[in-house]
RODO-2510 file (C-alpha; in nm, 4 decimals, decimal comma):
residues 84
     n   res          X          Y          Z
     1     x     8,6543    12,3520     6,9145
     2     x     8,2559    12,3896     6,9791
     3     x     8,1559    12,6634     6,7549
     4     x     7,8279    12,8892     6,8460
     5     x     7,6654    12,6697     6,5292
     6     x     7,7372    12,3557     6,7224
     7     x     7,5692    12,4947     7,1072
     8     x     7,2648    12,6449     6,9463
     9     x     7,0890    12,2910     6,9093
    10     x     6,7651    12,4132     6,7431
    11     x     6,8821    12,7033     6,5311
    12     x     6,6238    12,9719     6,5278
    13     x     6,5054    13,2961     6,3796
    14     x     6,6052    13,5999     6,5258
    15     x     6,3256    13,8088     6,6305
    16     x     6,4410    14,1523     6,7661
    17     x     6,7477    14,3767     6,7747
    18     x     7,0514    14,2596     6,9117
    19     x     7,1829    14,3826     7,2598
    20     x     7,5312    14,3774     7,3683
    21     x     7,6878    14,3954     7,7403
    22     x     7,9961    14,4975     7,8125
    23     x     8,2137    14,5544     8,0799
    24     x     8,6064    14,5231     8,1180
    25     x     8,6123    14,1278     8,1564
    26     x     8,3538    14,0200     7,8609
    27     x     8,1012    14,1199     7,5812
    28     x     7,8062    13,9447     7,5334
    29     x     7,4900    13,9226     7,2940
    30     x     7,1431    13,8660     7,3568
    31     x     6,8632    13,8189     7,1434
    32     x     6,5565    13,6980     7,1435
    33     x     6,5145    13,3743     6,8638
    34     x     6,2505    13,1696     6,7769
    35     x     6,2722    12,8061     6,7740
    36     x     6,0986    12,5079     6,6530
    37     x     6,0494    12,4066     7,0575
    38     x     5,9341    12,8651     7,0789
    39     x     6,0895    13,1440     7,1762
    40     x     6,4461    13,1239     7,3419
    41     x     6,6600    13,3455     7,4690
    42     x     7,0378    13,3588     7,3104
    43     x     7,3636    13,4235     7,4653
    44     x     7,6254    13,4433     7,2630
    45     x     7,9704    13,5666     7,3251
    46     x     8,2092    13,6948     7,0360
    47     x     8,5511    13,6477     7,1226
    48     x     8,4993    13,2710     7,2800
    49     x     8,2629    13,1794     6,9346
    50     x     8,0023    13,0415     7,1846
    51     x     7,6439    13,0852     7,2421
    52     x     7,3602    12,8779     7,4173
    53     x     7,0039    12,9090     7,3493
    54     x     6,8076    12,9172     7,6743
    55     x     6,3928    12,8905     7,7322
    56     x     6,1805    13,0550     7,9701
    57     x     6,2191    12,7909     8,2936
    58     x     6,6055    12,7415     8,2934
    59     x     6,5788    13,1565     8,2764
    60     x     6,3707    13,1769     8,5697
    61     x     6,6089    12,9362     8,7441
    62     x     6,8618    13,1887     8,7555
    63     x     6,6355    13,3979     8,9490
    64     x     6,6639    13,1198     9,2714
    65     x     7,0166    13,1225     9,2690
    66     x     7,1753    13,3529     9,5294
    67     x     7,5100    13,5816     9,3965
    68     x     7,7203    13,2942     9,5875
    69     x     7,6047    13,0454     9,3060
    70     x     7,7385    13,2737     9,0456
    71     x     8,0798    13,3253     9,2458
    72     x     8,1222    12,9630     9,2747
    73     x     8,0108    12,8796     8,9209
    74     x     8,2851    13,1362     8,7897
    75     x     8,5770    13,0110     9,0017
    76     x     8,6016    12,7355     8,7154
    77     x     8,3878    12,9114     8,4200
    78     x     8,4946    12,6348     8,1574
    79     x     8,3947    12,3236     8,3659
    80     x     8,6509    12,1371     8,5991
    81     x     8,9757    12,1545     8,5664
    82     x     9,1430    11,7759     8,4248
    83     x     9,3069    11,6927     8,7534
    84     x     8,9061    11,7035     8,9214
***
């Protein structure tokens, strides 16, 4: 199993207060880390032990994706299935 130790590549100082989502599908955290490549953003998610540290341009990227994008990206959230 990939722990949230194993995504977050650079490790990192937090720097800021925590903030948590939630809705009746998830919980999330976000925080704001510093890196040795800067300042990242960081996603983490409790009950799957994951987390991904993400910089300013794959952030922005999000913003050119239409709400299609995310519908199709969450019809397999955890990659391809074997048999594709």
């Amino acid at each position: 199993m990939t722990t949230a130790a194993t995504l977050i590549g650079n490790g990192g100082a937090p720097d800021g207060p925590t903030i948590e989502i939630t809705n009746e599908f998830s919980t999330v955290h976000v925080q704001r880390v510093r890196t040795r490549n800067g300042v990242r953003l960081r996603i983490s998610s409790p009950r799957l032990d994951r987390a991904i540290d993400i910089d300013a341009l794959a952030l922005e990227s999000l913003t050119w994706q239409t709400m299609d994008t995310f519908s199709r990206f969450l019809a397999t959230p955890f990659g391809p299935s074997e048999a594709e």
